[in-house]
C-alpha positions as a Markdown table, in Angstrom:
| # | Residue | x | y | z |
|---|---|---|---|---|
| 1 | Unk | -159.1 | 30.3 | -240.9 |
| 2 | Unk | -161.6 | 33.0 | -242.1 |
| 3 | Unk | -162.5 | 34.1 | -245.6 |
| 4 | Unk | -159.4 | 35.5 | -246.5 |
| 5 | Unk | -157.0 | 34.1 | -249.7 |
| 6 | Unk | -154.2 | 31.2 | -248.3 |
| 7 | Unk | -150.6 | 31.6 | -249.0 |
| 8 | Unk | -148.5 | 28.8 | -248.8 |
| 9 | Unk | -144.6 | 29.7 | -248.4 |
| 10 | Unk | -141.7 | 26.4 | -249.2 |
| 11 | Unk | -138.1 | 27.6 | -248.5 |
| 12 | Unk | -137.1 | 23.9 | -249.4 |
| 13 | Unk | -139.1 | 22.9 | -252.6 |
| 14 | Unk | -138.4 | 19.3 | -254.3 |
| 15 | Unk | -139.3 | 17.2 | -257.2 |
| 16 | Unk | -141.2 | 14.1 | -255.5 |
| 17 | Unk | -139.8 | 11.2 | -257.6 |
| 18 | Unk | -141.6 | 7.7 | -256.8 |
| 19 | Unk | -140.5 | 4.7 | -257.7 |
| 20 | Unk | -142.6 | 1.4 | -257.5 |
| 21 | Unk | -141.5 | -2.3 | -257.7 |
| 22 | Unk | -142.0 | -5.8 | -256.7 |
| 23 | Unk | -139.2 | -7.6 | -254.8 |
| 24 | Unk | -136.8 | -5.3 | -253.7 |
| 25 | Unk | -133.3 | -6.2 | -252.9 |
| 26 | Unk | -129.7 | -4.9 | -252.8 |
| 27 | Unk | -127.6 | -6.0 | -256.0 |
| 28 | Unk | -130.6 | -6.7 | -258.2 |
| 29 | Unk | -131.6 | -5.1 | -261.7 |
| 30 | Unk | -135.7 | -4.7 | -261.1 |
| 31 | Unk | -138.0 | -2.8 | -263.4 |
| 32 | Unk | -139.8 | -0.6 | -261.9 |
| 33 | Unk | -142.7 | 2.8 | -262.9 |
| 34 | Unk | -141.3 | 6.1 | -261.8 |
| 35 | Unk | -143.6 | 9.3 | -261.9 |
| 36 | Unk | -142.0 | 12.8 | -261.1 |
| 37 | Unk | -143.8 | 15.9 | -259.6 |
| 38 | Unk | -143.0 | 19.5 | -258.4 |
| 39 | Unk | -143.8 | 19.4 | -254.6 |
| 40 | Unk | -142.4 | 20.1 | -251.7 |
| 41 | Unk | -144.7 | 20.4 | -248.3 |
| 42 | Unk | -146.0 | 24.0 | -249.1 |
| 43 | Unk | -146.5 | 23.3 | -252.9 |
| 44 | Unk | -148.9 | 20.0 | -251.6 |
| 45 | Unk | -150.3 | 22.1 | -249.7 |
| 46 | Unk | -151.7 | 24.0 | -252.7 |
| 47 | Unk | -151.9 | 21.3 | -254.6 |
| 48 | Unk | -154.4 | 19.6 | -252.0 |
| 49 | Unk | -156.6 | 22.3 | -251.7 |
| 50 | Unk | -156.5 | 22.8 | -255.5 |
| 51 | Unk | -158.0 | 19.1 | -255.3 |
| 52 | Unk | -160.6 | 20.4 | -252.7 |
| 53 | Unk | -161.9 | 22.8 | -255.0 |
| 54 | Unk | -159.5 | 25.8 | -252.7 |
| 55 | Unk | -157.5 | 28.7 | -254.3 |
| 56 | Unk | -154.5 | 29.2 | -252.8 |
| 57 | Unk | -151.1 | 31.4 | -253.7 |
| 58 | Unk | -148.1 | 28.9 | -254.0 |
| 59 | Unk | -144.6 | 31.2 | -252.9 |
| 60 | Unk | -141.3 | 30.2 | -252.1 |
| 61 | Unk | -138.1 | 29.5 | -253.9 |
| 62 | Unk | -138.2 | 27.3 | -257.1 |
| 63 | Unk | -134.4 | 26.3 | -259.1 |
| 64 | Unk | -134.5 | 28.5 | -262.5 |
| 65 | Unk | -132.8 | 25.8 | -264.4 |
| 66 | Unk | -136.1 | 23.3 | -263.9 |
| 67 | Unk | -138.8 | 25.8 | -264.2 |
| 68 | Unk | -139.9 | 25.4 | -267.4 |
| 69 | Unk | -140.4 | 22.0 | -266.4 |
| 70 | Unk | -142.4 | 22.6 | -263.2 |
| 71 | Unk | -144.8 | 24.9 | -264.9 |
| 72 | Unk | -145.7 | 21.9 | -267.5 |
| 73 | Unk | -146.5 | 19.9 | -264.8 |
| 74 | Unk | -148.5 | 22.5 | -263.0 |
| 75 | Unk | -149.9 | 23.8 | -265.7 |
| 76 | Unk | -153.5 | 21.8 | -265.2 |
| 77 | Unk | -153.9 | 23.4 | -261.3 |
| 78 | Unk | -153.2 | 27.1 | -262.9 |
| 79 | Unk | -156.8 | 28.2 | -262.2 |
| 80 | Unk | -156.5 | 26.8 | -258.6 |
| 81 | Unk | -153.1 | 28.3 | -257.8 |
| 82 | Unk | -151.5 | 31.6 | -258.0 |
| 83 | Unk | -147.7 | 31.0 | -258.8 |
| 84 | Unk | -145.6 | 33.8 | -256.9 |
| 85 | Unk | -142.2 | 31.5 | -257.0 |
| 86 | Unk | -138.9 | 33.4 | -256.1 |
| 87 | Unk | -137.1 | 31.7 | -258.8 |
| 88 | Unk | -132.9 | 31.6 | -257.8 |
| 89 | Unk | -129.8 | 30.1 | -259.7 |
| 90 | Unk | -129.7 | 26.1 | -260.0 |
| 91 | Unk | -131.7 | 23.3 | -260.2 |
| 92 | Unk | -134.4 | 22.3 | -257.5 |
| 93 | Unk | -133.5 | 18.7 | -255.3 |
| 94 | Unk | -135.2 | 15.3 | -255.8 |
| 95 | Unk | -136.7 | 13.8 | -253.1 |
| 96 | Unk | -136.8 | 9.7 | -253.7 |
| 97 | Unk | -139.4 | 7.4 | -252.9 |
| 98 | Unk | -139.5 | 3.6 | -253.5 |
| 99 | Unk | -142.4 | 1.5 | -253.0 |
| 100 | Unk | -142.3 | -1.8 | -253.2 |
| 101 | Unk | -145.6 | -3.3 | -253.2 |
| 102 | Unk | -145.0 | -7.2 | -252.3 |
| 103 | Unk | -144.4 | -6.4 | -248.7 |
| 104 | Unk | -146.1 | -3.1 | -248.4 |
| 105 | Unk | -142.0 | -1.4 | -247.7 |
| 106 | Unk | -141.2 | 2.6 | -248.6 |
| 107 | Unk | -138.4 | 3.7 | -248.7 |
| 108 | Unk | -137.8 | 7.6 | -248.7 |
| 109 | Unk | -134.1 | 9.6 | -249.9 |
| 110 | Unk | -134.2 | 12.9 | -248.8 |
| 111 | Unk | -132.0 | 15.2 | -250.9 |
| 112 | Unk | -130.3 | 18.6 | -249.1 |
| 113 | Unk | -131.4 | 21.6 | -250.2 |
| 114 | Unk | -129.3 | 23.9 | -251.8 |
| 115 | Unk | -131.3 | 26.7 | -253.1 |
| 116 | Unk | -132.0 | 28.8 | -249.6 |
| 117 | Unk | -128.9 | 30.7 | -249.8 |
| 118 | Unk | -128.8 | 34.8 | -248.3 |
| 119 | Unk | -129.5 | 35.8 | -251.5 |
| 120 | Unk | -132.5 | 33.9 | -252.1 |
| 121 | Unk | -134.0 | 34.3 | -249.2 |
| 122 | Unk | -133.7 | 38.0 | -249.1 |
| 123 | Unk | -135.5 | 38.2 | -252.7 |
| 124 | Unk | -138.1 | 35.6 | -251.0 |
| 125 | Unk | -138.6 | 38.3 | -248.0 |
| 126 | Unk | -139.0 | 41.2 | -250.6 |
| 127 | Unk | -141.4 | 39.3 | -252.5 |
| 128 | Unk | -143.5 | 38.1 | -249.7 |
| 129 | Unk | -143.9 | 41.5 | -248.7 |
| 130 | Unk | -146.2 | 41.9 | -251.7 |
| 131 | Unk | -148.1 | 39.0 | -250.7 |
| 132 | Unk | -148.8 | 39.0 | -247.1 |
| 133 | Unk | -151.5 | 41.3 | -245.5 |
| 134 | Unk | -154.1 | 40.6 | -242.5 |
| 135 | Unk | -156.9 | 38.8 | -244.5 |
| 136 | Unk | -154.8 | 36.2 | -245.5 |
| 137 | Unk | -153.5 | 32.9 | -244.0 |
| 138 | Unk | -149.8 | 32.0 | -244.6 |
| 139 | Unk | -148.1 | 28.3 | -244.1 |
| 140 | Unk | -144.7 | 27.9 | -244.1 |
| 141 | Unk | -144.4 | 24.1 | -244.5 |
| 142 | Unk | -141.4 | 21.8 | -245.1 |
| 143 | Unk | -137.7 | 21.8 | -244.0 |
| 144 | Unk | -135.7 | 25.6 | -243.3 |
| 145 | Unk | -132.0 | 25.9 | -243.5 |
| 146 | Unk | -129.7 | 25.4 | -240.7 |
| 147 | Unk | -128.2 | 28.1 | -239.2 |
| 148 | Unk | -127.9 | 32.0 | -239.9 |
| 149 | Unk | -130.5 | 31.0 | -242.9 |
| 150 | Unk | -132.8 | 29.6 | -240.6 |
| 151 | Unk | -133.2 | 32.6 | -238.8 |
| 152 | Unk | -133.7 | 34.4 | -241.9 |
| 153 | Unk | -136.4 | 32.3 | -242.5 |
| 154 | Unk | -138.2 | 32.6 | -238.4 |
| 155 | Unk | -137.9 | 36.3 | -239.2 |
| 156 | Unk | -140.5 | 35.7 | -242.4 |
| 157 | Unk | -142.5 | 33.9 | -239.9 |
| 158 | Unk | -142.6 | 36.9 | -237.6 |
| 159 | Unk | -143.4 | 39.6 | -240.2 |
| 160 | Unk | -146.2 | 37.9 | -241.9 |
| 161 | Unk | -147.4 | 37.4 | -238.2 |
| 162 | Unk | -146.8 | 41.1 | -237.6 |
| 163 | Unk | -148.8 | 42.1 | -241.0 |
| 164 | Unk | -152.3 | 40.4 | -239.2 |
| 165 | Unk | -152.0 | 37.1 | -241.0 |
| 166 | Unk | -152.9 | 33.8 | -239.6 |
| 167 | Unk | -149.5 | 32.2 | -239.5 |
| 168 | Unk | -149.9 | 28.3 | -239.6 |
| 169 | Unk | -145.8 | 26.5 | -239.2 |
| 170 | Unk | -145.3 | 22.9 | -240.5 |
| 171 | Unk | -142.1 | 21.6 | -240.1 |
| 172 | Unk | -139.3 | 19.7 | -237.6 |
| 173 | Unk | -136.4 | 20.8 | -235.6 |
| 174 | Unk | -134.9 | 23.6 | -234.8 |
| 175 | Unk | -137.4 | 25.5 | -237.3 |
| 176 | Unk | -140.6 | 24.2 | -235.6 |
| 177 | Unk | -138.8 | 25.0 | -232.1 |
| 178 | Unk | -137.9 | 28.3 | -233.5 |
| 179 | Unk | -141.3 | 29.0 | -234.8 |
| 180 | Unk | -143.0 | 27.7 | -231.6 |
| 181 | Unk | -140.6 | 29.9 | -229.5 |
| 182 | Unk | -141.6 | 33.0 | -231.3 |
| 183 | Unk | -145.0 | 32.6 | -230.5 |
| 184 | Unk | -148.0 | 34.1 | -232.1 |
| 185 | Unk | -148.8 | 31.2 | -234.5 |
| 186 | Unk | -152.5 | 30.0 | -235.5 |
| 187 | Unk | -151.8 | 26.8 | -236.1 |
| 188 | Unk | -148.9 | 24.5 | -235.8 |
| 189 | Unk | -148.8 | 20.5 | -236.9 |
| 190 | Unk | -146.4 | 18.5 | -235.3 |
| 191 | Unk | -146.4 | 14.9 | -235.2 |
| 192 | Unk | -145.4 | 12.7 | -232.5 |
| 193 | Unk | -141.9 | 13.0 | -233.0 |
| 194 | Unk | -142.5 | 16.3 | -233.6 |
| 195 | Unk | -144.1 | 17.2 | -230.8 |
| 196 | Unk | -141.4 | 14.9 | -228.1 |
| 197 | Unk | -138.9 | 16.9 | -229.9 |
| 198 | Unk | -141.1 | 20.2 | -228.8 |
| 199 | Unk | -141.3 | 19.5 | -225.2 |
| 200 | Unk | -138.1 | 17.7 | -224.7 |
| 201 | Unk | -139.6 | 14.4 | -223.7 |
| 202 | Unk | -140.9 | 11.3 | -224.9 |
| 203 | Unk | -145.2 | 11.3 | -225.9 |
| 204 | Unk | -147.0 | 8.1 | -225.4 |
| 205 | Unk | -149.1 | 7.5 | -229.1 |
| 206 | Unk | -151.8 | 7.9 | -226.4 |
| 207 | Unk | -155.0 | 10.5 | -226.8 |
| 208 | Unk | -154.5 | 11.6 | -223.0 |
| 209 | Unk | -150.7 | 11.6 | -223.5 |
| 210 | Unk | -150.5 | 13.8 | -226.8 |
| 211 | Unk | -153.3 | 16.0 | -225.1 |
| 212 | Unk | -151.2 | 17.1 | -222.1 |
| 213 | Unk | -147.9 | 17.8 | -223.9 |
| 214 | Unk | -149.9 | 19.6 | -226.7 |
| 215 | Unk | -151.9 | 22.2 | -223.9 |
| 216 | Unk | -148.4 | 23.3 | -223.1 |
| 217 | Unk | -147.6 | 24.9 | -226.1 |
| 218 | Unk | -150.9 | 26.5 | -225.8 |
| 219 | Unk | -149.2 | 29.8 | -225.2 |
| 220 | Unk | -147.6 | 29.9 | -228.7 |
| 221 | Unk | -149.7 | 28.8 | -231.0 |
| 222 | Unk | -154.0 | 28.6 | -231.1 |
| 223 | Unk | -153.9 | 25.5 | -232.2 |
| 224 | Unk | -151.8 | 22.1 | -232.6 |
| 225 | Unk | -153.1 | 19.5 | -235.0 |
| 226 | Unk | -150.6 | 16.1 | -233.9 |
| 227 | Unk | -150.8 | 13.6 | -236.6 |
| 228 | Unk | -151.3 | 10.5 | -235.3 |
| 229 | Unk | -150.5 | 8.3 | -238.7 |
| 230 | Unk | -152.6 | 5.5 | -238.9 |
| 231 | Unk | -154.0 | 6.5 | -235.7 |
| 232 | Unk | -155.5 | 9.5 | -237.3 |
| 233 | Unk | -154.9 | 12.6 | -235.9 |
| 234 | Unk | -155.9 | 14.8 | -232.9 |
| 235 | Unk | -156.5 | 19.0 | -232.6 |
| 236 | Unk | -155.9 | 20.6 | -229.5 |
| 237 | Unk | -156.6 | 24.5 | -228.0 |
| 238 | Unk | -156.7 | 25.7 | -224.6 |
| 239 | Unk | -160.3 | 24.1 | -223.6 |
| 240 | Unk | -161.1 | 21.5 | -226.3 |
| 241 | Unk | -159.5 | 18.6 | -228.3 |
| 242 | Unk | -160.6 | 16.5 | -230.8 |
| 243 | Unk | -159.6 | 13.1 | -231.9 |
| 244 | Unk | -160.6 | 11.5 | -235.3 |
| 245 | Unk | -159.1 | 8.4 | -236.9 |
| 246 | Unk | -160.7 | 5.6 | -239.6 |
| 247 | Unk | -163.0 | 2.8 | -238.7 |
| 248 | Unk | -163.1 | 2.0 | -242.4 |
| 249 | Unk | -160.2 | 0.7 | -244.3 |
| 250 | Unk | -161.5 | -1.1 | -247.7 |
| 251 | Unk | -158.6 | 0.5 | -249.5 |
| 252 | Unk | -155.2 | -0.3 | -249.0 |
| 253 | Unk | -152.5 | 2.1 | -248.7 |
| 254 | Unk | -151.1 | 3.5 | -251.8 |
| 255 | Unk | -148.7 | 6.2 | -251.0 |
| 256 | Unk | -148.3 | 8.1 | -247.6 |
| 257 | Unk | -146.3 | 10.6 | -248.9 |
| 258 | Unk | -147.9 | 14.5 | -248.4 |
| 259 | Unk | -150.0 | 12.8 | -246.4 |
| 260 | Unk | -149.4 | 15.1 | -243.4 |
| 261 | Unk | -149.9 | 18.1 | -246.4 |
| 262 | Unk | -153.3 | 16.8 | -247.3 |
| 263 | Unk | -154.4 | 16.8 | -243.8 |
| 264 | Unk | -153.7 | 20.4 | -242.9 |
| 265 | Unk | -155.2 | 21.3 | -246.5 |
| 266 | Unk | -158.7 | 19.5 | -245.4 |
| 267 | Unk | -157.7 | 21.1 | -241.9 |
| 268 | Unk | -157.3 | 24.6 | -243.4 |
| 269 | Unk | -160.4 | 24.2 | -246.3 |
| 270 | Unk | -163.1 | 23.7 | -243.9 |
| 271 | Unk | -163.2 | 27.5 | -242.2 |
| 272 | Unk | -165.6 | 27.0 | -239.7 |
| 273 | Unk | -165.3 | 27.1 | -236.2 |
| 274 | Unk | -166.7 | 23.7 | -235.6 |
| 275 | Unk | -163.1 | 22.4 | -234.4 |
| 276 | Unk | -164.1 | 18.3 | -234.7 |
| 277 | Unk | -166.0 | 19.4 | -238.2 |
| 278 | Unk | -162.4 | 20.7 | -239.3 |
| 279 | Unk | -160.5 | 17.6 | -238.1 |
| 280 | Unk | -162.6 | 15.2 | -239.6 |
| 281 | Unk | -162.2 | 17.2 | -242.9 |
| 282 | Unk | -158.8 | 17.1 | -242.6 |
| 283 | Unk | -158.2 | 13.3 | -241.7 |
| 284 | Unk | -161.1 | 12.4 | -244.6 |
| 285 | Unk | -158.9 | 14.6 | -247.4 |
| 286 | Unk | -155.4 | 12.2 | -245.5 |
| 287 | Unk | -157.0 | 9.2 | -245.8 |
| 288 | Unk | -157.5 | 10.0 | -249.4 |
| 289 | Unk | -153.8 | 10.5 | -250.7 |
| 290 | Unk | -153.1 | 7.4 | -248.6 |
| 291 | Unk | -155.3 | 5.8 | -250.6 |
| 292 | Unk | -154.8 | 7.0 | -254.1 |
| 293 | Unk | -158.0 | 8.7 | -254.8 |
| 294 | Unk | -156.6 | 12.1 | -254.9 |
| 295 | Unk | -155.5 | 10.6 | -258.2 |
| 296 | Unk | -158.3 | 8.8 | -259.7 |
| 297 | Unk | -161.4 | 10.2 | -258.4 |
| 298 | Unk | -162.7 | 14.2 | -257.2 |
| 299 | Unk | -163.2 | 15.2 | -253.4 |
| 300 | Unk | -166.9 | 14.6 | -253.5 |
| 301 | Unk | -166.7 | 10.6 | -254.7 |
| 302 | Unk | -163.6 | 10.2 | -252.0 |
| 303 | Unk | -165.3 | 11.6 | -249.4 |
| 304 | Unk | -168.7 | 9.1 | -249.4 |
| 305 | Unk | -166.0 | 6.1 | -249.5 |
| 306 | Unk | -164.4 | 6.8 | -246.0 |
| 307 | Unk | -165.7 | 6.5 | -242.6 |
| 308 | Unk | -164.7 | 8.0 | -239.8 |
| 309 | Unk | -165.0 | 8.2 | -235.7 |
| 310 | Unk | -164.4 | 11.3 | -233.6 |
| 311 | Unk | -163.8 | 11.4 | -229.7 |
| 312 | Unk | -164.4 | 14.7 | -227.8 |
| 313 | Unk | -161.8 | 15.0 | -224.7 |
| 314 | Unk | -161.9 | 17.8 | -222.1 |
């Protein structure tokens, strides 16, 4: 995406709470291990690249009244990210995960978001203002707020693509389709849903398939990195497309949450213009979180212990 500093924008921030037991079952008392971290797609965003040895500028809104707290946590990536948080009245949402390991099951609670009101999104506009300039690359991942908000939020995407930034859009419903009507967009990563939901119609999980739909979004955005899941993932533009998924799998799956964060990250770290160089990046730095070692070990270790295989369509 060029030389220039990443900015990464989350109008929907959330604590990630995870939860891990054995045995799950309705009506049961189970102990379990619970970790909590500041998140939020645009804030693992930052977080992944801070991993990747990547500065980045985290913006977006952030609840006052838990802060304090999310700066403690954050505290050790402070030389990796910039914090530029629009910080509004209340407290920011959990998002729940349970894991129960004995069968392999997640579970996921999504909590709405309450802190994107008119207000807050006006300071957020202000602020990004400050931000945003032509060498820079801005991603607005995660959920946008329904309604008159949301198109508060599409006219954020428009200005920071109307100050020369790269403009990369990760998110689902109306705001991807109102993002990907606006047009002008470097970048946009749908998955499969995602990308049905697009082009109003069903996509095959099939290279060929994903390919055809993708080329017709062509027009508004450069290009569209589809994550596959455990498929991988595949990048399309207007003459090439890529496919890359795992041939090894050693390690079993830890977490696949911010998955789809870490693979734009590796997707967005690797600047050159070697399109199947990028997308094997940014599946590698995936596989990782799935994995776990975006916990335990650094990029450099991670990256010896996963193999990869890359198909070149026309």
């Amino acid at each position: 995406m060029g030389g220039g500093s990443v900015v990464t924008v989350g109008f929907c921030p959330a604590w990630d709470v995870t939860c891990r037991a054995e045995n799950v079952d309705w009506g049961r008392h189970i102990n379990a291990t619970q970790t909590a971290a500041p998140a939020g797609k645009a804030l693992n965003v930052s977080k992944a690249l801070a991993w990747l040895g990547q500065k980045s500028v985290a913006a977006g809104l952030w609840g006052q009244s838990d802060w304090m707290d999310a700066q403690a946590a954050l505290c050790p990536l402070k030389q990796w990210i910039d914090f530029r948080i629009t910080l509004v009245a209340g407290r920011t949402r959990q998002n729940i995960t349970i894991i129960e390991a004995h069968h392999q099951r997640e579970m996921h609670l999504r909590a709405p978001c309450r802190l994107a009101t008119k207000s807050a999104l006006l300071q957020l506009g202000k602020d990004l203002k400050l931000l945003v300039n032509a060498g820079c690359t801005v991603v607005f991942s995660g959920s946008m707020p329904d309604g008159r908000l949301l198109d508060d939020c599409l006219s954020m995407i428009r200005e920071a693509h109307q100050s020369g930034a790269q403009v990369v859009v990760d998110s689902s419903g109306a705001a991807l389709r109102g993002a990907a009507e606006g047009g002008g967009l470097d970048i946009i990563k749908p998955n499969l849903e995602e990308l049905s939901q697009l082009i109003s119609r069903p996509v095959a999980d099939e290279p060929i398939e994903i390919i055809d739909a993708a080329r017709t979004l062509c027009d508004k955005a450069q290009i569209i990195l589809v994550s596959c899941g455990p498929n991988g993932a595949i990048a399309i533009t207007r003459d090439l497309a890529v496919g890359c998924r795992l041939t090894s799998a050693e390690n079993t799956v830890v977490n696949t949450v911010a998955c789809g964060d870490y693979l734009l990250a590796g997707f967005l770290a690797d600047d050159t213009s070697d399109l199947s160089a990028r997308l094997q990046n940014a599946v590698a730095v995936a596989t990782a979180r799935a994995w776990g070692l975006t916990e335990t070990i650094d990029w450099p270790t991670a990256k010896q212990q996963i193999e990869l295989e890359t198909a070149v369509f026309s």
